[in-house]
N, C-alpha and C positions, 0 to 999 in steps of 0.2 A: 393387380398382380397377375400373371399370368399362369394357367392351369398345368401343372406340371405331371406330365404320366410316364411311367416308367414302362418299359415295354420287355415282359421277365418272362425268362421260362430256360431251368436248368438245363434241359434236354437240349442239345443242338440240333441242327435238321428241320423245324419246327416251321421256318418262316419268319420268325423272328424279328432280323434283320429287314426281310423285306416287307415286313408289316410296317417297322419303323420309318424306313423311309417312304413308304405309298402311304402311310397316315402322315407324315410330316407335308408328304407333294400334294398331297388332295386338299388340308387345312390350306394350306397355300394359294391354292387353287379357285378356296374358296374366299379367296382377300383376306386371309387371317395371318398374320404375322408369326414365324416360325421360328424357333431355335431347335435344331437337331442334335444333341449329345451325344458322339459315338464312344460309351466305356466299354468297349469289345476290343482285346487287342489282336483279332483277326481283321480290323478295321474296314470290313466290308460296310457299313453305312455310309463311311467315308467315301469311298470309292463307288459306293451305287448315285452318288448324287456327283459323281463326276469330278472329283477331285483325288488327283495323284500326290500323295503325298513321298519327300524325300527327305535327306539327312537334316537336311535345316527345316524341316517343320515343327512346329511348335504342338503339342498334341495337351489330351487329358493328361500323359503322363507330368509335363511338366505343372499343369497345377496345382497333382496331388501330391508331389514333392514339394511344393511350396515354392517353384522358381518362377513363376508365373500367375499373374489372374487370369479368371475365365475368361474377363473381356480382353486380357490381350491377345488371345490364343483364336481369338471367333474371327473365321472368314464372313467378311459380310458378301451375304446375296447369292452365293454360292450359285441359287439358283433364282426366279422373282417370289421376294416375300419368305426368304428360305436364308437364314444364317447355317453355317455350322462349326463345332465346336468335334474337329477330328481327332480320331485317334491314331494310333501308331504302336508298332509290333512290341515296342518299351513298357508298354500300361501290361502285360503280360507280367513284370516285376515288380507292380504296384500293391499286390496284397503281400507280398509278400515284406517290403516296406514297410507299410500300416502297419503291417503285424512286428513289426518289431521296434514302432511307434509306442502302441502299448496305448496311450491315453491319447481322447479325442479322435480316435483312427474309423469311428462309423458316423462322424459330421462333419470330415473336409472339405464337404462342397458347401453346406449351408450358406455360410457366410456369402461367398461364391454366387451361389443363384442370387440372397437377397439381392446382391449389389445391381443386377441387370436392372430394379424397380420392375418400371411398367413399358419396357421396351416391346416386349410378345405376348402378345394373343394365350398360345402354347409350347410348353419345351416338352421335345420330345425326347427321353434317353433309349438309347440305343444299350441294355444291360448285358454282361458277357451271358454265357450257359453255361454259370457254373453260381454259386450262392455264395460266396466268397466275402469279403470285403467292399470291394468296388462295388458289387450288387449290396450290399448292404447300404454302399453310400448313398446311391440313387435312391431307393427305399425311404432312405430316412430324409431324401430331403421333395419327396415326390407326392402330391394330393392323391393320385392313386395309382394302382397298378394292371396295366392290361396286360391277359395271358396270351399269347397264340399256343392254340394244341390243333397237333394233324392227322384227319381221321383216318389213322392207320396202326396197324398194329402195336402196341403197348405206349399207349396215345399218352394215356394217363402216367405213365411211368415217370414219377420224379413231382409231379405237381403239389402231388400231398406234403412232400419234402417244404416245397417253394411254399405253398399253404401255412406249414406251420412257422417259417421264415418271417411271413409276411404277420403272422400272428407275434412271433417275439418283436419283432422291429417294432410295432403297433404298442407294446406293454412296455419297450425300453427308450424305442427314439422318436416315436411319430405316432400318438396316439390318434391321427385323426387319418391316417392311410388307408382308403378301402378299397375295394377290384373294381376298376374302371367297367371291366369287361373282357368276356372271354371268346378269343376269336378262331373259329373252326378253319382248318387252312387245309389246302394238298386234300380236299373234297374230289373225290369222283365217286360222280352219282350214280354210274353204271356197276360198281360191287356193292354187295350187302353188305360190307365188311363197315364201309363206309358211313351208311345207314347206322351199322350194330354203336360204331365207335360214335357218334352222332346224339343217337339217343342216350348213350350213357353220360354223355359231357353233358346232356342237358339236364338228365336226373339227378348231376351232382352241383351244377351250378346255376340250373333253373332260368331265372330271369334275366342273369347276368350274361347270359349266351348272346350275341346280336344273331339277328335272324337273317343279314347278309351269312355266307361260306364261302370262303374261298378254293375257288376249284383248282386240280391240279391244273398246270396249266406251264406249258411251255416257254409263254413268250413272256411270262411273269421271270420265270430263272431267266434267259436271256438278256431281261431289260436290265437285272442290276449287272450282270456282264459290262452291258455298253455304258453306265455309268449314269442311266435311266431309269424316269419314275417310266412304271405299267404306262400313266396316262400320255405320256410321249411317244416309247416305243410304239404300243399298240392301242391305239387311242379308241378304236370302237369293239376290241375285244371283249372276249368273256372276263379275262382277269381284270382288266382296266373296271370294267363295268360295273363287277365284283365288291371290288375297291373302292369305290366312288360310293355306292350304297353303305360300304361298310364309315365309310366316312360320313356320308349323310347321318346314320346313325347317331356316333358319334358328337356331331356338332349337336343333334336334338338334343341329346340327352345331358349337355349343357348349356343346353337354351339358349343355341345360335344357329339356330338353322334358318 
């Protein structure tokens, strides 16, 4: 079965998004078999990996409505060794939905994932920035959850929130959910600020920090603009480079590197 990580973090701004799809392009990268999950209905994962979507796309919303399976909805190859599973501006009216579902509304996907088997390597979801339902779906159907925070002012703002999130989902739907790992983003080394915000994420989360950072970096926002992983656009950059270690990480500490 394939390793499923949730990629959470209430706060928008964060990186997020572009964690999700430069850890989706690097596993790829590294011959490993990919499923991208975009539940964001700002659908930027969508679009960072180069797909426009229009009125007749088929998104997450239709299969949390139930009009759809997840495999019928999956572009294949999107990118090499990269499916995805897009979202669309509609998933914006999916917790709302759920919630008036009432029963069964924080395991819609389960069923869902099992059915791929052993098609990927890794599914990676793309989680809105907010804790809602949909992130609760992911959650409960995800082996673990990686953070991105960015060393900037009120870094930590909302994590503790998403912390105890991840703590109830763990005692009601997915006893066996833990932190992937926690990825420092929009690093620049030249303020202390950076530094102060740095040390603090690593006195609260210790080992689970990867000792790659992602630095602020320009051509990192631009690449999901052009619908590009980092290692495309700027392939011997600092961000790209960044990324690549950060993903190195990554594969080791599931014993595929």
């Amino acid at each position: 079965m394939a390793k499923i990580i949730s990629v959470s973090n209430q706060k928008g701004g964060v990186g997020k998004t572009t964690t999700s799809v430069n850890l989706a392009c690097g596993l790829a990268l590294a011959n490993k078999r990919v499923l991208l999950i975009d539940m964001d209905p700002q659908f930027n994962a969508t679009t960072g990996v180069g797909f426009e979507i229009d009125s007749n796309t088929l998104s997450m919303y239709h299969v949390f409505v139930g009009e759809k399976t997840l495999s019928e909805i999956i572009i294949k190859d999107i990118k090499p060794n990269i499916d995805l599973a897009p979202s669309s501006i509609d998933v914006a009216a999916v917790d709302l939905i759920l919630l008036e579902q009432k029963t069964n509304n924080q395991n819609v996907l389960r069923d869902e994932i099992k059915g791929l088997g052993d098609q990927y390597d890794f599914v990676i979801i793309d989680c809105p920035p907010s804790l809602g339902l949909i992130n609760r779906n992911g959650l409960a159907i995800s082996d673990t959850v990686l953070i991105p925070i960015q060393a900037e002012h009120y870094a930590m703002h909302g994590v503790a929130q998403l912390l105890r999130t991840i703590k109830k989902v763990k005692e009601t739907l997915n006893p066996d959910l833990t932190i992937e790992g926690v990825l420092v983003t929009m690093f620049d080394s030249r303020t202390r600020l950076a530094h102060d915000v740095l040390e603090e994420i690593m006195k609260t989360f210790g080992p689970k920090v990867y000792k790659s950072v992602i630095p602020r970096n320009i051509k990192i926002s631009e690449s999901s603009i052009e619908g590009k992983s980092i290692y495309e656009y700027d392939k011997n950059g600092a961000g790209s480079i960044a990324y690549i270690e950060f993903v190195k990480e990554v594969l080791k500490e599931n014993g595929q590197n």
